[in-house]
N, C-alpha and C positions, 0 to 999 in steps of 0.2 A: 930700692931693690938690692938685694947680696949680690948680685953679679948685672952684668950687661946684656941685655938679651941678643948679640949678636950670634950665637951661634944656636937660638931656640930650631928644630925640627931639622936642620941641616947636618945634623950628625958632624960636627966640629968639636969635638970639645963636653963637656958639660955644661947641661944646659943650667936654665936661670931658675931660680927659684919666680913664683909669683908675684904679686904683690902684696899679699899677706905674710911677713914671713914665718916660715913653718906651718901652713896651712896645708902647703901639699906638699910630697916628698921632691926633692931637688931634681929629678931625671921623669924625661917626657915618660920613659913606662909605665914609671906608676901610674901618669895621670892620664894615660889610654887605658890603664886596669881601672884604674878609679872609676871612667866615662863609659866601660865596657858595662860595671858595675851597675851603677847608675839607670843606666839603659834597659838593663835584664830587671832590676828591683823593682827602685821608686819609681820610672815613666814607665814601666810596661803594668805596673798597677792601675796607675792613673788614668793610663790609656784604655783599660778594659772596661774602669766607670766612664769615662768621658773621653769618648774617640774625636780624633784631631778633626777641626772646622772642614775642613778642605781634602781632599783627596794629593794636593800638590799645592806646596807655595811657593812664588813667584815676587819676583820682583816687577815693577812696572815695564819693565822692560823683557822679561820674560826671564830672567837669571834665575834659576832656582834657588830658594834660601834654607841654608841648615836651621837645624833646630838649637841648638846650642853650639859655642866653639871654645875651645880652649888652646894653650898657647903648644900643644900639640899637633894641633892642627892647622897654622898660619905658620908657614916659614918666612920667618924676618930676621932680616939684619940689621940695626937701630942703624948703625954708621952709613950702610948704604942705602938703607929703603927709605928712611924717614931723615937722620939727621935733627939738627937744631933749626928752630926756624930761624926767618933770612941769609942760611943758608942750605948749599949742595946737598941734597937735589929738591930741593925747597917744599919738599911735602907737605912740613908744617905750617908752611906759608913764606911770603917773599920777604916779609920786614920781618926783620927780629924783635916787635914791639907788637907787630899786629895791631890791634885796637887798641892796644893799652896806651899807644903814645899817639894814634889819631884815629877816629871811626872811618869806615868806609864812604865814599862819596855820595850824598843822596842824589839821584839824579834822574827826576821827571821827565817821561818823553813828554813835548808839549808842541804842538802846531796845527792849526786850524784858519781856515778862512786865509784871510789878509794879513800881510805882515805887521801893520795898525795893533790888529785881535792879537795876535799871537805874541807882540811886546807885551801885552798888558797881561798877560797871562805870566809869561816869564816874568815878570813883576813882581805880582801877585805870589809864585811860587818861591821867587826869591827870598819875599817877605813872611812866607811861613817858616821858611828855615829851612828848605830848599843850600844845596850847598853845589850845586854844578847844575848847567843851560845841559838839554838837550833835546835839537832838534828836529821834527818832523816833516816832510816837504810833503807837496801831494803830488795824486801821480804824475799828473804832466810832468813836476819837475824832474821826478825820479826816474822819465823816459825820454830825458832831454830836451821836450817842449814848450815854447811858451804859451802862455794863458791864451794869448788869441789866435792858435794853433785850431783847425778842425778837429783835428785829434786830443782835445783839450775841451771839446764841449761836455759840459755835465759835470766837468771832476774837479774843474778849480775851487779849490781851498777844500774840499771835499774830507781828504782825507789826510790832511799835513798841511801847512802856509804853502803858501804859494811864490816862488821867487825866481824871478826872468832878468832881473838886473842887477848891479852891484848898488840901484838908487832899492831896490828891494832890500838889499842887506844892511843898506843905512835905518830905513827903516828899522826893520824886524830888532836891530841892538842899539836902539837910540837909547842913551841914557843908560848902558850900560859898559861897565870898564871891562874890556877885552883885555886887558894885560891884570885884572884881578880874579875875574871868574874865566873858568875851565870852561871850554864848551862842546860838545858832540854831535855831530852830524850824521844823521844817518842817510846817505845817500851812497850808491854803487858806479854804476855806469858815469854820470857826469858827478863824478865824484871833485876830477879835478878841477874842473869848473868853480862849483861851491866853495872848495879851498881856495881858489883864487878871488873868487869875490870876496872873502873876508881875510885872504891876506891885503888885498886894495884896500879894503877898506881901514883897518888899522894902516896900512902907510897914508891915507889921507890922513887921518886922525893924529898921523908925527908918532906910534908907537910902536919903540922898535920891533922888529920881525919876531925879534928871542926873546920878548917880552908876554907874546901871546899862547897860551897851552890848552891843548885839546885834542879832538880826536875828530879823522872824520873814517866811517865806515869803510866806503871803498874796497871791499873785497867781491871782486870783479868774478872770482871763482866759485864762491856761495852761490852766485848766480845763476850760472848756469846747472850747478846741480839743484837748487832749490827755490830759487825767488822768483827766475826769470826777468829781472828787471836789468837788461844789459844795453850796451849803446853799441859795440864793436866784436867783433869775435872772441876767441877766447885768446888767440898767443897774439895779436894787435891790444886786447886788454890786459893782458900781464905786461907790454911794452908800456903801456901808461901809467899803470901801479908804479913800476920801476922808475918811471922817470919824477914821478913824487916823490917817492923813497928816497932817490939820489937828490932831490932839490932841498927837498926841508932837513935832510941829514946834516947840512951845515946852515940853510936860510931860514929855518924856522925848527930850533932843533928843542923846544920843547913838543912839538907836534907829533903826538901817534898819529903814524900816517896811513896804519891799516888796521881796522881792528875787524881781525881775523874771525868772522862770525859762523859758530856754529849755531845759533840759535834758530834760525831762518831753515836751516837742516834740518833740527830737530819739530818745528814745528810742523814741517811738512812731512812729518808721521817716522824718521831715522828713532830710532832706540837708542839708552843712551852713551852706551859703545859705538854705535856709529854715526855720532854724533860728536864723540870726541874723536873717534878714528879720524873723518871725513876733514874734520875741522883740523888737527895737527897735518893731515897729509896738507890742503891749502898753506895750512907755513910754510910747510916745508918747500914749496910752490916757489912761493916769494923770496924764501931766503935764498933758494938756488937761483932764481932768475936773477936777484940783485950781485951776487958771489960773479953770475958768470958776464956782469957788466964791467964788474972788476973793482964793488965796491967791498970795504973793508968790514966783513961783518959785527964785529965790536963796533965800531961805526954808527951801524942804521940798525942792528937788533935791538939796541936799548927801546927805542922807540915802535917798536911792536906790540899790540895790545891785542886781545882776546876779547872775546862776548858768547858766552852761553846761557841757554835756556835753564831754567830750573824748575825742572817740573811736578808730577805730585808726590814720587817714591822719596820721601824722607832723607833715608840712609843712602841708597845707590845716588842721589845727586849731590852729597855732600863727597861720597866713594871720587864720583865724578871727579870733581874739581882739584882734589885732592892728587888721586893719578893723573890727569892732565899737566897738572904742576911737573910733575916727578916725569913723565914722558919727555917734555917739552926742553927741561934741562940736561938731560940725556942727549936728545938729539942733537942739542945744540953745542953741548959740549963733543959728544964723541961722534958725530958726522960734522960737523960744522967746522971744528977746532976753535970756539969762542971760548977765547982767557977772561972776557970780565965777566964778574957774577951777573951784573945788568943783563949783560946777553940772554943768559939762562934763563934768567925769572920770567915767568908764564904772569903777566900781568891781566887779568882779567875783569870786564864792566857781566853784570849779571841782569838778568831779567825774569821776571816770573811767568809762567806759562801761559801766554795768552789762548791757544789752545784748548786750554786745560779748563777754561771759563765758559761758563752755562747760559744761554738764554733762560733754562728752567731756572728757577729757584736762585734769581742773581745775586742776592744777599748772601746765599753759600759761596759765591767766588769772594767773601771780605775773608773767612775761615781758610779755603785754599790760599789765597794770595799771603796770609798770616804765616803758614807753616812752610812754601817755598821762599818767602824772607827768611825766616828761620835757617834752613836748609840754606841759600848760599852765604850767609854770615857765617855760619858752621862749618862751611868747606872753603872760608877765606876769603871770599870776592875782595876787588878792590873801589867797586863802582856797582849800588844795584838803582833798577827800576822795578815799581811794584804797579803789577797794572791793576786799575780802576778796576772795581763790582758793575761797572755800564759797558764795557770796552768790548763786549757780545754783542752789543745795540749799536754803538755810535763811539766817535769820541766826548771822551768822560768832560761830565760836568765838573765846575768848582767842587763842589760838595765830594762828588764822589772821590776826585784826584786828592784832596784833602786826606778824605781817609785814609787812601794808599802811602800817603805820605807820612801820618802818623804811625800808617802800621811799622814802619821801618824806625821813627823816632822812641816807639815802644819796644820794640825788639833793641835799640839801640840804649834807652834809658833807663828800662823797669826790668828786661828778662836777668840780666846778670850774665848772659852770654858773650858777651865782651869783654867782659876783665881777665879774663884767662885764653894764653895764645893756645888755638888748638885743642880745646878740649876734649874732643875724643878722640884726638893720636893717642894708640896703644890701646883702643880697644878691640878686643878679636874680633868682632865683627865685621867695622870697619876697618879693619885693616885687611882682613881676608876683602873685604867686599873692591877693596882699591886695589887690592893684587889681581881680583879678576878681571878687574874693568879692565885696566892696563894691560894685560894678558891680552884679551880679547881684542880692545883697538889695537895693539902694535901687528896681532895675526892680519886686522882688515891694512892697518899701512904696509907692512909688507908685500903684501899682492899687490896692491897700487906701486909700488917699487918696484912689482915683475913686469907688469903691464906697461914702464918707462916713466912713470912721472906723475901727478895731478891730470895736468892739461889730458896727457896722453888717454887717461883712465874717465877724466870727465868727455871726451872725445869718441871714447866707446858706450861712452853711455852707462859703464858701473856703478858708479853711486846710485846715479835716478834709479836704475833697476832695484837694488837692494832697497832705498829709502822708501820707492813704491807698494814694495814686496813687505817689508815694513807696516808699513800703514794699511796696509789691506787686511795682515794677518790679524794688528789692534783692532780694526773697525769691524772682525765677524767675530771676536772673542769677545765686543762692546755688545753687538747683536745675540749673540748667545747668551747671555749673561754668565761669562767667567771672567770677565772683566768689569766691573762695579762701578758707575758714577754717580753719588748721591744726589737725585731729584731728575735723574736722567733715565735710570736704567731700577734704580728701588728708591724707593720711598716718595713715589712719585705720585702719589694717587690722591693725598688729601688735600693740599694744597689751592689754595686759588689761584688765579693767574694776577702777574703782581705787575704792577705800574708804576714804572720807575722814570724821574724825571731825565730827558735827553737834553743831548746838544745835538743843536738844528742848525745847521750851516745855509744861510741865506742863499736863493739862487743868484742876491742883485751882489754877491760877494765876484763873481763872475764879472758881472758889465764892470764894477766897481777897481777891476783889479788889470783890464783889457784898457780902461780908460787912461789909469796912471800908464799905461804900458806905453800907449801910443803917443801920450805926453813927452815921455823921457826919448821915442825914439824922433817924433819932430825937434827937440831941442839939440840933439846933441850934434857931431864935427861927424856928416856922413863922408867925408875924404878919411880923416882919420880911422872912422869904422872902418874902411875897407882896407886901408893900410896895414890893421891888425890884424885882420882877420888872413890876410896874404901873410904876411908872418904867421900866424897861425900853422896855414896850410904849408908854409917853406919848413918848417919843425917837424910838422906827419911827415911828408917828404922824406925827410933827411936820416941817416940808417942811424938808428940809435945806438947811443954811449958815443958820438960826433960831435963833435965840437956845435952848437947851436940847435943842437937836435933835442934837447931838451924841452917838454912843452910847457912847464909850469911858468916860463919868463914868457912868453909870448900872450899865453892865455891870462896873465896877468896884466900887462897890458890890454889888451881888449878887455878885459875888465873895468880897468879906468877910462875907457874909451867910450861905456858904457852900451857895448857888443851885447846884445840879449844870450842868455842859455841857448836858445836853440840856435843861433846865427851860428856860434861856435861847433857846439855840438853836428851841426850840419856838414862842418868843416873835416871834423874828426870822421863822422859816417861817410863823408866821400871818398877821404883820401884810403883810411884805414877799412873800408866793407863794412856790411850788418851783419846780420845773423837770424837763423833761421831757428830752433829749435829740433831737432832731430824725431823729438817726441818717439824714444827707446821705451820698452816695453820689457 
C-alpha cells in the first residue's frame, strides 16, 4: 500500500490509497463520488431488473448489513485498531505465528456413563489425533452430588461421567500422562472440587504440580445468568473462584483457572454483542475481585482463558472474536494497568453451536458444524470443539464424534486457511463489522459499570432480562419465517424421517457406579474423613485473603482422604448458603 492506513475516514491527514495502486484517486471524496456514482448508475439499473432478495438484511443477530463498503466508510487506525499480530491490541490474533508455527488445539468434549466408558473413549479420541482431553461430568456432578444421592436418580452418567471421588479421577485418567496432555473441565459450582481431585491425584502419581496444564471451567457468573448450575451464592462464589485464582497462580501455574464462558450465554438465546458484552463484563468480575484480594494482576491474568460460541452468521462470528480480542486488551491494559503482553491476550477455547443443531434433517448439522469451524479458525480460536450431527438426540456416537473431528482436521489440512495469519484483517467488511460488534458490547459493559459491577447487575436480574428478551425476539422471527433454518422452517417437506444410530447409556450404569461408591467409602480412614472435612469447614469459616482461609489446601486433602464431592460440597452449602433463582422477567 503507498501510504499507511492510519488516518483513512478520520480526517488526519491524507488518506491511503487502496490496494490497487492507482485504481482509485488517493482522497476518500473521490471514492464517496465514485460509490455516489455507482449507486445512481450500475446498481439502480440492476435493481430495476432484479430487486433486492429481502426487503432488510441482517445479521444473525439482528445487525443490519451494508451492501457494499469501502475504505470511506470504516474508520481505522492499523496502529491502534488492529496492529501486528501477537501483538497490542491483538486483533490479529495472540501469537505472532498463529497457525503457521502450531494449529489450534483439537479438543473433543467426551464423557458418558462410567469413568471405565469415558477412559476408553478419551483413548480412542486420542488415537485419532485428538490433540487435548476434555471433559464432561453429568449432572449430579455439575450440582455437587453423588451418584447415590436421591437427587441423583435417573441422571448418573446420563449426560457427562460420573465422578464422586478422587478413586473416580484415578480411574477416568488411568494410562494417561497428566503432565503430557492438556485437559479441560467443564464444571462451575464444584468446580474446585474437580481441580482438587486431579491436583491429588498427579501428587499421588509423584507429578509435580507445574508439570500439569489445563483448564477447568469454573465461571461461577455464567451461572447464574445462563446455566444455572450453581452450588453458593453469587459473591460466596466469586469468594471461591478467587481463592483458585490465588492458589494455582503460584501451585499449579500452568492452569487456566477460569475459562470465562460466554457460550453458555449465547446458547441461551444472548446475540452475539451480548454475548461478548456479558462474557468480558464476567472478566472483568474476576479480575476485580482478585485485584481487590491484593493479588498482582500480571500474576494471575496470564492464566485467564475464554470460551465462545460460534454460531451460524459466518462473518459477525469471526467480527466476534476478533473485537473480543481488541476489547479485552484494552480493558486490561487501560483499567487494569497490566504491563505484560500475557495479561492482555484474550486467549480463547471455541465451540460450535449446539443450538444451532437440528433434530430435522441431522445430516444438515455435518454442513453447519463445517462452516462455524470455519468461522472460529478465521477469527483465531486457540482451542475448538466441533459438536457431533447426533448431539440433538443424545451423546454422539464413535462415528459421529469422528466426523466432527475430521471436520476440524480438514479445515486444518485441505482448506489452506491456516497458512496465513488473519486473513481477512483489512477487509471492509469485516472490519467495519468488528468496529460494530465492539461498539455495541462496550455500550452493554458500560451500563453494567453504572449499575456497580457484574455481581451487582447479575443481582438485578439484567442480563437474564435482556438474554430472555433475546431469545424470544429469535424464536417469533424463527416462527414467522424471517428467520430461515434449513429443514426446520424450508425445505422441510420432502424429506423422510431419518434414523440415525444413538448412544444409549445403560440404566445398570447407575447400580454400577453407586456400587464402586460405597466400596471406596467402607474402605477408607472415616477419623480422617472427618478431620478434613472440619478443615474444610475452618477455611468457609475463616474471612478470606487470611492466612488459612484459602480453600484449595484443605479441599485437597480431603481429596486424598478420599471425602466424596458431595460430602465436601455439603461443607461449602452449609457454611457459605444456596441459592434460590430470582426467576427476573
Amino acid at each position: 500500500m503507498a501510504q499507511e492506513l492510519s488516518s483513512l475516514g478520520r480526517g488526519r491527514g491524507p488518506a491511503a490509497e487502496t490496494t490497487s495502486e492507482g485504481e482509485w484517486p488517493g482522497e476518500l471524496g473521490a471514492i464517496r463520488a465514485a460509490v455516489d456514482a455507482w449507486r445512481k448508475g450500475t446498481l439502480a439499473k440492476t435493481t430495476q431488473k432484479m430487486p433486492p432478495r429481502k426487503e432488510r438484511f441482517t445479521t444473525w443477530s439482528d445487525l443490519p448489513l451494508p451492501d457494499v463498503l469501502t475504505p470511506a466508510d470504516v474508520p481505522l487506525s492499523y496502529a491502534r485498531d488492529l496492529g501486528m499480530p501477537g501483538e497490542y491490541p491483538f486483533t490479529r490474533g495472540v501469537q505472532p505465528t498463529m497457525y503457521r508455527g502450531r494449529l489450534w488445539t483439537m479438543r473433543m468434549f467426551a464423557g458418558f456413563g462410567t469413568p471405565e466408558q469415558t477412559n476408553e473413549r478419551f483413548k480412542y479420541l486420542l488415537a485419532q489425533g485428538q490433540t487435548g482431553l476434555s471433559t464432561a461430568f453429568d449432572f449430579p456432578t455439575l450440582m455437587g452430588y453423588d451418584s447415590d444421592s436421591p437427587r441423583s436418580l435417573g441422571e448418573v452418567g446420563k449426560c457427562g461421567v460420573a465422578v464422586d471421588t478422587l478413586r473416580d479421577m484415578e480411574v477416568l485418567f488411568a494410562d494417561i500422562p497428566l503432565d503430557q496432555v492438556t485437559t479441560s473441565m467443564t464444571i462451575n459450582g464444584p468446580a474446585i472440587v474437580l481441580l482438587a481431585f486431579y491436583v491429588a491425584l498427579a501428587d499421588e502419581r509423584g507429578i509435580p504440580r507445574g508439570a500439569i496444564g489445563g483448564t477447568v471451567q469454573n465461571d461461577c457468573l455464567k451461572e447464574f445468568i445462563a446455566q444455572h448450575a450453581w452450588l453458593v451464592p453469587p459473591r460466596p462464589a466469586m469468594r471461591v473462584v478467587t481463592d483458585m485464582i490465588e492458589f494455582c497462580s503460584t501451585e499449579v501455574p500452568r492452569w487456566n483457572t477460569v475459562s470465562i464462558s460466554g457460550y453458555h450465554i449465547r446458547e441461551a438465546g444472548a446475540t452475539a454483542a451480548q454475548e461478548l458484552a456479558f462474557t468480558i463484563a464476567d472478566g472483568i468480575g474476576y479480575v476485580q475481585s482478585c485485584i481487590e484480594r491484593g493479588l498482582d494482576v500480571d500474576v494471575f491474568a496470564p492464566r485467564l482463558s475464554f470460551f465462545f460460541d460460534v454460531h451460524n452468521d459466518f462473518f459477525e462470528e469471526i467480527a466476534k472474536f476478533r473485537a473480543a480480542r481488541r476489547i479485552w486488551a484494552r480493558i486490561m491494559k487501560e483499567r487494569f494497568g497490566a504491563k505484560k503482553a500475557e495479561s492482555m491476550k484474550l486467549r480463547t477455547h471455541a465451540q460450535t453451536a449446539g443450538v444451532s443443531l437440528t433434530a430435522q434433517q441431522p445430516y444438515n448439522n455435518v454442513v453447519r458444524v463445517a462452516l462455524q469451524a470455519m468461522a472460529a479458525v478465521l477469527g483465531g480460536t486457540q482451542s475448538l470443539h466441533t459438536n457431533s450431527l447426533d448431539e440433538t438426540y443424545a451423546l454422539p456416537t464413535e462415528d459421529a464424534v469422528t466426523i466432527a473431528l475430521r471436520t476440524q482436521q480438514i479445515v486444518a489440512e485441505e482448506s489452506g486457511v491456516a497458512g496465513t495469519i488473519d486473513p481477512l484483517g483489512g477487509a471492509w467488511f469485516v472490519e467495519d463489522l468488528t468496529n460494530r460488534m465492539e461498539a455495541e458490547a462496550t455500550q452493554i459493559i458500560r451500563r453494567i459499570d453504572e449499575m456497580g459491577g457484574v455481581v451487582d447487575a447479575i443481582e438485578k436480574g439484567y442480563p437474564q432480562r435482556e438474554i430472555a428478551a433475546s431469545a424470544y425476539r429469535f424464536q417469533r422471527q424463527l416462527e414467522a419465517g424471517e428467520r430461515l433454518m434449513v429443514g426446520v422452517n424450508k425445505y422441510d417437506g420432502a424429506e423422510k424421517a431419518t434414523d440415525i444410530p444413538l448412544l444409549r447409556i445403560d440404566d445398570e450404569v447407575q447400580r454400577t457406579q453407586v456400587d464402586n461408591l460405597h466400596r471406596v467409602k467402607a474402605a477408607r480412614d472415616a477419623a480422617r474423613v472427618r478431620a478434613c472435612l472440619e478443615g474444610v469447614r475452618a477455611a468457609a469459616k475463616a474471612k478470606p485473603g487470611t492466612e488459612g482461609a484459602n480453600l484449595m489446601p484443605p479441599i485437597i486433602e480431603a481429596a486424598k482422604a478420599y471425602c466424596t464431592q458431595q460430602e465436601i460440597c455439603d461443607v461449602l452449602r452449609e457454611v457459605l448458603g444456596t441459592y434460590t433463582d430470582p426467576a427476573e422477567f
